[in-house]
C-alpha positions in Angstrom: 1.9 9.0 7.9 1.3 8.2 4.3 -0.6 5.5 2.5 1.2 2.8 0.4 0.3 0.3 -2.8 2.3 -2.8 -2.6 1.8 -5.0 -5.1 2.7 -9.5 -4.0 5.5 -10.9 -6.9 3.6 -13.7 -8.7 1.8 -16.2 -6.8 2.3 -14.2 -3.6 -0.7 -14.4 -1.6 -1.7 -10.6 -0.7 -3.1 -12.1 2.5 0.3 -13.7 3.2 2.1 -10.5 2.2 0.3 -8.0 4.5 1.3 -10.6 7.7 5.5 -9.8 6.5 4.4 -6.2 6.3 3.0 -5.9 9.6 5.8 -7.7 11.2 8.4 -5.2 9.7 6.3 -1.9 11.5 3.5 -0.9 8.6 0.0 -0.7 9.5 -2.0 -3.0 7.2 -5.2 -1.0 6.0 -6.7 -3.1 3.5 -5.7 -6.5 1.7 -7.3 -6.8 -1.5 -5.9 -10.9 -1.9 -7.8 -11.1 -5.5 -5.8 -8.9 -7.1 -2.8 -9.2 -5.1 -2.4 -5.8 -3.2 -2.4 -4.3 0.1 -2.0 -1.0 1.6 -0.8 0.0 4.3 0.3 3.0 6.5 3.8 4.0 7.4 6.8 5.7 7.0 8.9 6.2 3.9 12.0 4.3 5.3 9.7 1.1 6.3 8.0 1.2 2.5 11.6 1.2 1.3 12.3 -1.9 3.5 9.2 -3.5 2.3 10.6 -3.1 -1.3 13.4 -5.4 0.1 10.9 -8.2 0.7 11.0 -11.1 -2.1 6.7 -11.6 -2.2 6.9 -7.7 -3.4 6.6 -6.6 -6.8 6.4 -2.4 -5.5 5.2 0.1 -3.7 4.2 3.1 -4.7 2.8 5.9 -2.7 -1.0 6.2 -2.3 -1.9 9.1 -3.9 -5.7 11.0 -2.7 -7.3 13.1 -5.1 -10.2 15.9 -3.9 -12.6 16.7 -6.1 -15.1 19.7 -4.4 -18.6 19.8 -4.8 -20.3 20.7 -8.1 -21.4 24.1 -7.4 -18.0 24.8 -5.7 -15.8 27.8 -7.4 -12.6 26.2 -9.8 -9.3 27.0 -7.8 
């Protein structure tokens, strides 16, 4: 399952935020309360019903970028 970003509305605590994500099915992964994010792991229809929640700004997918070793050939 992917990754998402959600972003807390405001004053939203992130902390606070992940606890309403969890009870709706996602799986919290990280809170990061300073700057008001959290992912979390689910599927595309719970992210959309997280997008529904009033502490959420969005939620954008988590995107994973690989870069290979130095030495390795340019593909």
């Amino acid at each position: 399952m992917p990754n998402w970003i959600v972003t807390a509305e405001g004053d939203s605590s992130a902390t606070d935020l992940a606890r309403q994500l969890q009870a709706i099915g996602l799986t919290v992964v990280r809170v990061l309360d300073v700057i008001g994010v959290v992912e979390v792991q689910g599927s595309e229809p719970l992210a959309r019903q997280a997008e529904a929640l009033a502490t959420v700004a969005s939620v954008e997918k988590s995107l994973t970028y690989d870069i290979g070793p130095p030495d390795a050939k340019i593909s």
